[in-house]
C-alpha atoms as one frame of an Amber mdcrd trajectory, in Angstrom:
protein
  55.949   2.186  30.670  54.603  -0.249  33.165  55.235  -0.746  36.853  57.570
  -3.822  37.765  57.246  -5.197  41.199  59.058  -4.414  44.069  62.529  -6.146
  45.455  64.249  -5.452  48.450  67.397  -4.894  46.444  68.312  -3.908  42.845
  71.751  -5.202  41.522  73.044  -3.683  38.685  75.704  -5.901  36.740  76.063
  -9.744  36.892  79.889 -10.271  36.933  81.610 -11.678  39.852  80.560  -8.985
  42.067  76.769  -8.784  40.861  76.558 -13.108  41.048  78.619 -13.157  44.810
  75.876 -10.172  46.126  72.875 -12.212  44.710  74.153 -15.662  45.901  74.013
 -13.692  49.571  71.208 -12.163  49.461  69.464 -15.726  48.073  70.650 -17.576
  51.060  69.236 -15.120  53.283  65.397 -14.754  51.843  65.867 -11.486  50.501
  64.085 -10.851  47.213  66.010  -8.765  44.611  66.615  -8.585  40.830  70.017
  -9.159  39.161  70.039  -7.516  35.724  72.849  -7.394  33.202  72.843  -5.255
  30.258  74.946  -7.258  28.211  72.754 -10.304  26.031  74.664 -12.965  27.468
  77.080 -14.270  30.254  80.794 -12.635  29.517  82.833 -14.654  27.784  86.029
 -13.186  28.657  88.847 -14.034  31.255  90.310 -10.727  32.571  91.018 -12.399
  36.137  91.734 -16.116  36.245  93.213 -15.517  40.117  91.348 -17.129  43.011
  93.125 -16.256  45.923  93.304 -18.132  49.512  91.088 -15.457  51.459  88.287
 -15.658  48.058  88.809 -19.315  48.275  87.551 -19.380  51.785  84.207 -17.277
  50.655  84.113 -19.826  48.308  83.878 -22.548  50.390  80.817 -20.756  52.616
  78.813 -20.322  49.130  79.134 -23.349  48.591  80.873 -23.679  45.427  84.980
 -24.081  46.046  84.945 -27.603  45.255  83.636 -27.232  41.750  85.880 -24.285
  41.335  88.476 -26.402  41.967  86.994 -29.212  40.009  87.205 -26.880  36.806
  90.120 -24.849  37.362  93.931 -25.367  38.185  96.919 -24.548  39.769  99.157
 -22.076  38.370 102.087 -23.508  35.849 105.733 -22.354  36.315 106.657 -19.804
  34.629 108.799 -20.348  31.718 111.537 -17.191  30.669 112.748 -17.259  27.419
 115.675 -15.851  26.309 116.649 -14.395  22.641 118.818 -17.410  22.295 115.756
 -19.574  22.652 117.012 -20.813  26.065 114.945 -20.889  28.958 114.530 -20.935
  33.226 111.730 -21.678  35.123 110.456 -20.426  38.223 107.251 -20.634  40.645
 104.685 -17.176  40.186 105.051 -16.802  43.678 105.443 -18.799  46.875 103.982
 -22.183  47.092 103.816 -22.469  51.043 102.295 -25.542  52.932  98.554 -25.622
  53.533  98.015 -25.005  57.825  95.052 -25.584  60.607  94.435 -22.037  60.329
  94.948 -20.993  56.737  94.174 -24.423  54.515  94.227 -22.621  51.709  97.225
 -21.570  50.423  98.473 -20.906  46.792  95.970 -19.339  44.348  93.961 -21.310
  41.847  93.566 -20.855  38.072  90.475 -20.817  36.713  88.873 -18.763  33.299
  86.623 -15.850  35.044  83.843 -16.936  32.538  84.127 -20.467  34.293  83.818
 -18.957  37.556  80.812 -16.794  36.898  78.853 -19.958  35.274  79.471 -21.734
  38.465  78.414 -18.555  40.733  75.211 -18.649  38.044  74.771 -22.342  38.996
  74.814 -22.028  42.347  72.332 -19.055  42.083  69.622 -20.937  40.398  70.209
 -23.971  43.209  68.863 -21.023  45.156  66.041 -20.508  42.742  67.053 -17.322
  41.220  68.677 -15.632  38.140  70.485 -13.471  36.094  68.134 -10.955  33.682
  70.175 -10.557  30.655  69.555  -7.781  28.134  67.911  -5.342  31.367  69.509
  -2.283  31.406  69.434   0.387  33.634  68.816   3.815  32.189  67.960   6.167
  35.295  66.806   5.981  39.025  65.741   8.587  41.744  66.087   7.861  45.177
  63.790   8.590  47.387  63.272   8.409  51.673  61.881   5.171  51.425  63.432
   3.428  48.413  64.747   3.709  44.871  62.834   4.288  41.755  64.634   2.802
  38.582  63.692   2.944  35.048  64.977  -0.320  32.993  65.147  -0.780  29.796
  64.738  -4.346  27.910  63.532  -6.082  25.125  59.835  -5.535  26.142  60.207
  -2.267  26.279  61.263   0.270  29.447  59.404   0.039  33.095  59.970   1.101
  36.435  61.169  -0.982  39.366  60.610   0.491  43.007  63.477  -1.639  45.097
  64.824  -0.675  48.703  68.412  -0.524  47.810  70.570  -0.210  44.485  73.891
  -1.548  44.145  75.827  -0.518  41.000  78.407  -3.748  40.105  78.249  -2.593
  36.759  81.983  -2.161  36.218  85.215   0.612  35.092  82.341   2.352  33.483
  79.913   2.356  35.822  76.808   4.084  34.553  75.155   3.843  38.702  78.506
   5.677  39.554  77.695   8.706  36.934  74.596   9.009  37.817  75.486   9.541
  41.086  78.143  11.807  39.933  80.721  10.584  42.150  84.274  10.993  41.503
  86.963   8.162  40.053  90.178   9.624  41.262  93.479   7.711  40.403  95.912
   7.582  37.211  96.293   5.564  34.426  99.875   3.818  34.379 101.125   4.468
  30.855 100.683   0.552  30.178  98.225  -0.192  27.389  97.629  -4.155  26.764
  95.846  -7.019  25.243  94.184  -9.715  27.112  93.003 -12.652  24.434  91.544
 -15.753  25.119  92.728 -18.257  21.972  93.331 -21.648  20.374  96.980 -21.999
  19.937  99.695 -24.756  18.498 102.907 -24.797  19.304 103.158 -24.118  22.925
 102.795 -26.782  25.707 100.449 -26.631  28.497 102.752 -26.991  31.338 104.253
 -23.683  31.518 103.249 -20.140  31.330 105.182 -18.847  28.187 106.724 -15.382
  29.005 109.403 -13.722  26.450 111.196 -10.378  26.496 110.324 -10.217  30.402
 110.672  -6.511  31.566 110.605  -5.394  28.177 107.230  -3.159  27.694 107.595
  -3.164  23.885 108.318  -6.763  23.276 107.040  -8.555  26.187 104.211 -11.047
  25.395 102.971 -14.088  27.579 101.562 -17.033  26.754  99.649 -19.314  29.702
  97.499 -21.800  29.237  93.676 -21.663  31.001  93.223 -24.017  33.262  89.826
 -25.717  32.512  89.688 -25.197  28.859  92.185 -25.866  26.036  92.532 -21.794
  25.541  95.435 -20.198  25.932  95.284 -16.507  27.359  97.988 -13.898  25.511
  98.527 -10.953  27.581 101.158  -8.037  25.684 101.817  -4.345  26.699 100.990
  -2.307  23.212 101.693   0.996  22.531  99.301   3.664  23.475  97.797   4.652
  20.476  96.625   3.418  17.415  94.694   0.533  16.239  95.204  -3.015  17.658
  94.619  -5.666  14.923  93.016  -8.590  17.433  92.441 -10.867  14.554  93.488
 -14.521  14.263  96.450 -12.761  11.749  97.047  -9.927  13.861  97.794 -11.855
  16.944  99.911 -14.339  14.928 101.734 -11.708  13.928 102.452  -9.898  17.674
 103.237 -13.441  18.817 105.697 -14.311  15.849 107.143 -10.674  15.650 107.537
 -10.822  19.779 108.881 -14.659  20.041 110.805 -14.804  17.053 109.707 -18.121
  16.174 106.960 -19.739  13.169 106.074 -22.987  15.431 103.530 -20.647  17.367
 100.322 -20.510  15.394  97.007 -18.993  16.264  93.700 -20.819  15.567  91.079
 -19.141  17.062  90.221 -16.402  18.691  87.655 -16.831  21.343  87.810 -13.305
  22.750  90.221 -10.216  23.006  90.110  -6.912  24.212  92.657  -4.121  24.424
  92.215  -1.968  27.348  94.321   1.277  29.375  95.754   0.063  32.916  94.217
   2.489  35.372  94.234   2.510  39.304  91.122   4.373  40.212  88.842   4.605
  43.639  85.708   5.929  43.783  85.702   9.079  46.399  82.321   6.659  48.167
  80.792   3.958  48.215  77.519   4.776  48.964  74.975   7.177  48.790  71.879
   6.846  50.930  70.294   3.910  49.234  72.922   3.469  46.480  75.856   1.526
  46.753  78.821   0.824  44.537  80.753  -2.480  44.499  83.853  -4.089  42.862
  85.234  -2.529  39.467  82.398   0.180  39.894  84.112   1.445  43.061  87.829
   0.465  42.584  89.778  -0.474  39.334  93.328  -2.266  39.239  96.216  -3.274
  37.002  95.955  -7.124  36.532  99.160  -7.248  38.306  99.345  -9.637  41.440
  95.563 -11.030  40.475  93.297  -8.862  43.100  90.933  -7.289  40.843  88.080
  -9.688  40.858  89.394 -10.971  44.316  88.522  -7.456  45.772  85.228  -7.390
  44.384  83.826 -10.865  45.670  84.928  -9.798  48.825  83.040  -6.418  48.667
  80.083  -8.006  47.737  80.747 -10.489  50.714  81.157  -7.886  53.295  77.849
  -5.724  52.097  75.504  -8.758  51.378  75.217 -10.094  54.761  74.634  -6.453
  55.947  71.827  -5.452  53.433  69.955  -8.231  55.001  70.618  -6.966  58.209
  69.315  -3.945  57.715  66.424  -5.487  55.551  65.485  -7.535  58.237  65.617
  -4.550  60.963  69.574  -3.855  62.210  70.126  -0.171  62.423  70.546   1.316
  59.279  74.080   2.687  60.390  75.679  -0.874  60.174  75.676  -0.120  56.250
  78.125   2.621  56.703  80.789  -0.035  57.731  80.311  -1.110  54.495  82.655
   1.694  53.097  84.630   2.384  56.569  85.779  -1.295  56.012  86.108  -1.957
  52.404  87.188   1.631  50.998  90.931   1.203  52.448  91.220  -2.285  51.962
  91.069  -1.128  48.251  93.313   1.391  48.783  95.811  -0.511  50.144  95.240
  -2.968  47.008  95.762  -0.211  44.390  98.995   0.340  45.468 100.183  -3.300
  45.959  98.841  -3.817  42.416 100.756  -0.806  41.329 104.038  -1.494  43.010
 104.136  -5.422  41.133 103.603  -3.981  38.049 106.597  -1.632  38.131 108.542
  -4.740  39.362 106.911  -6.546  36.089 108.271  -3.451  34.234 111.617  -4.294
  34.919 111.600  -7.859  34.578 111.763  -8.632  38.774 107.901  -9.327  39.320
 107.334 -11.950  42.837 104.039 -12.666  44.147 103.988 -12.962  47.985 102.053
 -13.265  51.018 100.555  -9.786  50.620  98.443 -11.092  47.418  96.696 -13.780
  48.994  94.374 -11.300  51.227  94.246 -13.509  54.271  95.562 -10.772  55.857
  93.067  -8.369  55.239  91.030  -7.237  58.605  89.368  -4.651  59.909  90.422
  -3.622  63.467  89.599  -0.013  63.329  85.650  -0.987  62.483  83.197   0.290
  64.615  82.444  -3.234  64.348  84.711  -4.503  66.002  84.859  -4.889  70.034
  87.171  -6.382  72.561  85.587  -7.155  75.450  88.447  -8.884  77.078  91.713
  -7.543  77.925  94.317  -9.516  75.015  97.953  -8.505  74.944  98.526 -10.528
  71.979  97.162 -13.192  69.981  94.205 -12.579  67.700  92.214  -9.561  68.109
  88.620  -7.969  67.082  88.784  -7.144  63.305  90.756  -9.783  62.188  89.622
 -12.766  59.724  88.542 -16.092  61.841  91.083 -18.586  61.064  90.340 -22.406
  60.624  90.536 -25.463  62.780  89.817 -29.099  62.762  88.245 -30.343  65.728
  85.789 -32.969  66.729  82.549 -33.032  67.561  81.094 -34.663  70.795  79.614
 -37.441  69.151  83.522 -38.366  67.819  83.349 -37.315  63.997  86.080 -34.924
  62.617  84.905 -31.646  61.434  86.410 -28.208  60.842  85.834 -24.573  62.349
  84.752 -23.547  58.942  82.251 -26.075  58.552  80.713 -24.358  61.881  80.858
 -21.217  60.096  79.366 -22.305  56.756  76.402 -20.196  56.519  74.553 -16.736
  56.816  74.823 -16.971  60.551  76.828 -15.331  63.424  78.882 -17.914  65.708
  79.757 -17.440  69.279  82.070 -19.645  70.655  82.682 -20.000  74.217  85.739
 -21.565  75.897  84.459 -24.191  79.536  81.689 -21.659  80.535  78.087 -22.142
  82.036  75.404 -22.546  79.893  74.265 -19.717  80.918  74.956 -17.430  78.860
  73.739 -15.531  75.567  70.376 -16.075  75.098  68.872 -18.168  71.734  68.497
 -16.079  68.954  67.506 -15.943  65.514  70.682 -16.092  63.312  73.076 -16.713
  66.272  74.691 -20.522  66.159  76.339 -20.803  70.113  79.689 -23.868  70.273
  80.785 -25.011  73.726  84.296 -25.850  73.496  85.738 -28.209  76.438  85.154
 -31.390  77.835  81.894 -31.103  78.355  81.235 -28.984  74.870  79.580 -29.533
  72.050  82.954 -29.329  70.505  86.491 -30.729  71.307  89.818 -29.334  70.578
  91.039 -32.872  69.957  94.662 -31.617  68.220  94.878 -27.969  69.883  94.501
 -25.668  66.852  91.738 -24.277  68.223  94.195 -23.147  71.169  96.655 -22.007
  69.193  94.546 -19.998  67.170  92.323 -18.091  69.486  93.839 -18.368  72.779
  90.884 -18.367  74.302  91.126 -18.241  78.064  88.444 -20.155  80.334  85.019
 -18.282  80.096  86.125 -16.355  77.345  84.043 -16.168  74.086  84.587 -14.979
  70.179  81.728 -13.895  68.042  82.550 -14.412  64.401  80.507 -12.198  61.930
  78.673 -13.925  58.957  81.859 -12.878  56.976  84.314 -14.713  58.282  85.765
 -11.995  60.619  85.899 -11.183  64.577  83.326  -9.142  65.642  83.952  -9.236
  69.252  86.174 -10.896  71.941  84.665 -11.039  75.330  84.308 -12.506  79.043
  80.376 -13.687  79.696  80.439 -11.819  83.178  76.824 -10.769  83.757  78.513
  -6.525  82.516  79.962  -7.713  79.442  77.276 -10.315  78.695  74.848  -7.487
  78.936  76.917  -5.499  76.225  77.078  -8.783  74.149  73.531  -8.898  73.518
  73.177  -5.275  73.203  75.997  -5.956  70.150  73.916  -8.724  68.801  70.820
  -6.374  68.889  72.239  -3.589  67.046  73.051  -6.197  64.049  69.636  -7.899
  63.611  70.140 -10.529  65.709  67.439 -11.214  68.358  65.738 -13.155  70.422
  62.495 -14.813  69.224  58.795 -12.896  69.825  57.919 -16.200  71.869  61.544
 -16.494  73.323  61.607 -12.352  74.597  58.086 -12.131  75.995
């Protein structure tokens, strides 16, 4: 056994989860290892949903365009009925893109295609994924974690400040903390197969015996690739046969028709639908995120939504704290994320009985722009506000234009590991420079100009008012820069890492 060196942070798992947490903590200096016990990158394509609020996150990493480059939108989805007849409807609601929300349907794209890209933009940032490092035990201890891997040079110990278990349904990190997985499994057993098909076209998504749990079988083509995933309920015991034959078979036995041929399989997996939540997310120095901490029927496309977005909301806060914030700003991570989970689990539920019996609609409620957190201790108003957007809730988008007369976007402002204040026709005067703190002036005399009047409309910002926007994409505070609530501003910014410079404060 030999000593490895030490990391400020141990991630456990390289899935979507693992690569979003690393891709974080890269852009912020923080050293850490990302190990994966599995040989290779997974091959599969459990979730192929990218969902407005993840395509946003996307976007500040860095990597939504080639997302979007590689992926797709969703096809129609095409019923058949035992006469061979057909209708075709939309997955869910295909509303118009707005200044605020410019992302608005969900994209398609193979989850193995996503993770390469995460991987890609990971090594841009000079790091990578350890394949074939397991992790077999770990102690924690006041001042770190002590955790014994195991790989093909044999086993050795890593001391890192933090461990985050993204190491899946499973989750070895979990057991060893013996935490509980509370929750149900949903009497639905399925397949999920990624294949080479003839028969089919590519501009639908094949569905037959809707509602049906015995018979049902779809059939949608990956964007991307020229795969075609299979997705059928089975029943809850016995063998599955996920041969090239045996899935010929379900799909002839299922469709009733010969034209439908299987080529190859690429990969397959039968699995139990569960809805699960970990009783916490974190103990002391040990922190669980994504599948680790919550599992979810496929139904409605939040399961690997939920995760990047855990690993969003933690990243930026391990660095924090890394970098000197109070180590009680890693509680939010679970006060914030925990019910948001919840609140998935039974969303997730509640589609697939609809799937069940044959009346399954996607709406706003899966595209998570929604999601906020106004009860965070995180979360301050400052300013009286009788309506209109509030602490807690996700920063929405606007174009605007700079002083110097380009066009540019509020999310372009926000790209980045920084906090942003912005501050409606106020003096200069106000918060002082700090590390990690990026200050707009919007008004005629600003740094920015709210050309069209989105920015208006969405923040309502009164004259001499200010928003703080968290690294996350979310309100942190809403606030008046009188000389009182100024004073509780930077006290705010303090608490979360964000100071003023040694040369700056002396």
């Amino acid at each position: 056994m030999t000593n490895g060196f030490a990391a400020d942070v141990l991630i456990c798992g390289a899935g979507a989860a693992g690569l979003t947490l690393g891709i974080e903590l890269a852009r912020r200096g923080m050293s850490f290892r990302l190990i994966e016990k599995m040989r290779g990158p997974f091959r599969g394509s459990r979730g192929k949903g990218i969902q407005p609020r993840t395509q946003e996150i996307f976007e500040d990493l860095g990597i939504l365009d080639k997302v979007v480059a590689a992926g797709g939108v969703y096809p129609p989805l095409r019923v058949y009925s035992d006469d061979g007849s057909y209708t075709e409807k939309d997955t869910g609601e295909r509303p118009d893109p707005t200044p605020a929300e410019p992302y608005h349907i969900a994209l398609m794209i193979p989850q193995f295609l996503t993770e390469r890209i995460m991987r890609e933009r990971l090594a841009e940032l000079g790091h990578r994924v350890e394949y074939g490092c397991e992790l077999v035990g770990f102690e924690q201890g006041e001042n770190g974690v002590m955790a014994r891997l195991a790989g093909p040079n044999g086993e050795q110990t890593v001391r890192a400040g933090y461990l985050v278990g993204a190491d899946g349904g499973r989750s070895f990190v979990r057991g060893t903390l013996g935490l509980d997985f509370p929750g149900k499994t949903l009497g639905v057993r399925a397949i999920v197969a990624a294949v080479l098909l003839t028969g089919l076209d590519r501009d639908a998504w094949h569905q037959f015996n809707d509602g049906d749990m015995e018979r049902m079988v779809a059939i949608c083509p990956l964007a991307g690739t020229d795969l075609f995933q299979i997705q059928a309920p089975i029943p809850l015991d016995g063998e599955v046969d996920l041969s090239v034959e045996g899935l010929g078979r379900l799909i002839t036995e299922r469709t009733g028709r010969a034209d439908v041929q299987v080529d190859s399989v690429a990969w397959a997996s039968a699995y139990m639908m569960n809805a699960r939540l970990a009783d916490r997310y974190r103990v002391d120095r040990v922190f669980l995120v994504g599948d680790a901490a919550h599992i979810h029927p496929p139904t409605g496309g939040q399961g690997l939504n939920t995760s990047v977005q855990d690993a969003y909301n933690l990243g930026w806060k391990l660095a924090a704290v890394l970098g000197g914030a109070d180590d009680c700003l890693l509680d939010t991570y679970e006060e914030e994320r925990r019910p948001v989970a919840e609140s998935v689990l039974g969303l997730s539920t509640r589609l697939l009985d609809a799937q069940k019996q044959g009346g399954m609609r996607r709406g706003r409620e899966v595209r998570q722009l929604d999601i906020g957190y106004p009860d965070s201790p995180l979360s301050r108003e400052l300013a009286e506000r009788s309506s209109g957007l509030r602490a807690g809730d996700r920063a929405p988008d606007a174009p605007v234009r700079g002083a110097a007369g380009q066009p540019s976007r509020l999310f372009q402002l926000l790209q980045g590991p920084h906090w942003t204040l912005l501050v409606r026709e106020a003096g200069r005067e106000t918060v002082g420079p700090r590390q990690g703190l990026h200050v707009h002036y919007i008004g005629p005399q600003g740094d920015i100009i709210d050309a069209w009047g989105h920015l208006r409309d969405a923040y309502a910002l009164a004259p001499g008012e200010c928003v703080l926007i968290r690294p996350d994409g979310y309100v942190g505070a809403i606030t008046i820069l009188d000389a009182d609530r100024t004073a509780k501003l930077e006290i705010y910014l303090g608490c979360m890492g964000v100071v003023q410079p040694e040369e700056e404060s002396k």
